[in-house]
N, C-alpha and C positions, 0 to 999 in steps of 0.2 A: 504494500500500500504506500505508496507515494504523495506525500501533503507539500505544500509548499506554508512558510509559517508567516504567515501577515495578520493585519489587525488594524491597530491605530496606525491612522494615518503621520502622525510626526515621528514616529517611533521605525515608519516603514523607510522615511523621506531619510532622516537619520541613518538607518544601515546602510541604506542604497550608497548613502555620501564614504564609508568607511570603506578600508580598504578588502578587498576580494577576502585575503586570508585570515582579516581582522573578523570577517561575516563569517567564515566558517568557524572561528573559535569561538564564536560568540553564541551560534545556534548550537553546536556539538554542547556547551555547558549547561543551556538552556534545555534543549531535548535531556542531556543527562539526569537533572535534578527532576526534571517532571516524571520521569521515565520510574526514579528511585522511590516517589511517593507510590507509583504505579504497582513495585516491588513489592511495597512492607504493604500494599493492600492484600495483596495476591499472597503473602504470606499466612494473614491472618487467615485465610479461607481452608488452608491446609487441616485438616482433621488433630484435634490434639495428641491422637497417638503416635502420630508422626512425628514428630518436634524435630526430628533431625530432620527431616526432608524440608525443612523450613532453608535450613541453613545451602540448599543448592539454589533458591530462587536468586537469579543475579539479571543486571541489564548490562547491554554492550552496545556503546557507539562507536561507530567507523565511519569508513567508506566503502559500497561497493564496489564491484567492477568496472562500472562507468562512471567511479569516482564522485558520485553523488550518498550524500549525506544517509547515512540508513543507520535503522535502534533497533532493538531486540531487547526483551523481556519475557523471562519467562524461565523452568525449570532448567538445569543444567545447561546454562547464559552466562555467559561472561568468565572470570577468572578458569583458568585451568587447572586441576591438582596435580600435585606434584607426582613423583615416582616414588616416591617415601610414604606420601599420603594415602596412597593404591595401597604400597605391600602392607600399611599397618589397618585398614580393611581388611584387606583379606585374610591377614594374620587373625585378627578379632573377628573373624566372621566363624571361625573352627573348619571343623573336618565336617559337620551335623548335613544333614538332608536341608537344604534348602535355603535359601538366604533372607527371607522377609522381603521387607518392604523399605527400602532406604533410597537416600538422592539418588543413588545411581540406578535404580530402574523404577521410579516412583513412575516414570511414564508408561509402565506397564499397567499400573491403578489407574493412571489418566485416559488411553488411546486402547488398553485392552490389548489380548495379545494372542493370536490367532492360534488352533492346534499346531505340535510340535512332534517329532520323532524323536529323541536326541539318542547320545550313545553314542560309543567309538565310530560305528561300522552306521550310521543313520540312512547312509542311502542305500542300503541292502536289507534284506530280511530280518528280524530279530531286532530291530532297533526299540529301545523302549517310549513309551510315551511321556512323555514332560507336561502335557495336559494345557490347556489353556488360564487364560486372565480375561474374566469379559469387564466390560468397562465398566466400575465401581463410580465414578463420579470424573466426567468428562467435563464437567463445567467450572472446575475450581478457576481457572486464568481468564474465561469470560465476565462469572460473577465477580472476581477480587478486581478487575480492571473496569467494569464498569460502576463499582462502588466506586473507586478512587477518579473518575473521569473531571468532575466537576474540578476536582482538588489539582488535578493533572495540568488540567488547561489555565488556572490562574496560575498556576507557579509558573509553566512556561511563559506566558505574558512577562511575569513578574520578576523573573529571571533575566529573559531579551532587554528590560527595559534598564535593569542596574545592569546589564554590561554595555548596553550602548553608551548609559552613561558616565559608566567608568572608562571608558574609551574617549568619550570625546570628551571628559574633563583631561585626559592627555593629552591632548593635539591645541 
């Protein structure tokens, strides 16, 4: 989904005048901070037995491909885990049948997860069945972001508006 972010007109007239790279630092802060409310909404929607699946919701601002401004929010978003961070999961995860339910495949509770074979040999005879995940609650990242929408859009505003100004109190 592609927006372009305008509003008040002196606030528009204003960026227009700054410089190219001054406009992208200023919208990437601005998406950032709206994005982060966006976050700790989408957090609270998480099930309370989950509490660690809380700690994978992150947002990430870049650039894509065509080098145009793009955000993301949402379950396993943004930062990366380390290699230390992995083996001491899996370390604490044991040897036991089964792993639960944690940030790293909470999206199986989210999006469900179609029947499996698994096992050494899965594409020949004798493979065992691993069973399915049907979708437990798909709407946690619609509800938690349309909670936080109204709050989303004035900090954006509100964000644009103190970095224009701290920009052109410099020039």
């Amino acid at each position: 989904m592609a927006e372009s972010i305008t509003g008040d007109k002196a606030l528009d007239r204003k960026l227009r005048q700054l410089r190219d790279k001054m406009q992208t630092k200023i919208k990437k802060a601005a998406v950032k901070s709206a994005l982060l409310i966006g976050a700790k909404h989408i957090k609270k929607e998480v099930p309370s037995r989950f509490k660690s699946v809380r700690k994978s919701v992150g947002v990430r601002v870049g650039k894509d491909k065509q080098y145009v401004l793009a955000a993301k929010v949402g379950f396993r978003v943004g930062r990366k885990a380390s290699k230390e961070s992995k083996a001491a999961a899996v370390a604490a995860r044991g040897a036991g049948k089964g792993v639960g339910i944690s940030g790293q495949n909470f999206h199986w509770w989210i999006l469900g997860a179609g029947y499996k074979v698994g096992g050494v040999r899965q594409w020949k005879e004798g493979g065992k069945s691993t069973g399915a995940m049907p979708v437990q609650d798909g709407e946690i990242v619609p509800r938690g972001w349309a909670a936080a929408q109204p709050k989303v859009l004035a900090k954006m505003a509100e964000s644009l508006k103190r970095g224009i100004e701290r920009e052109a109190a410099k020039t």
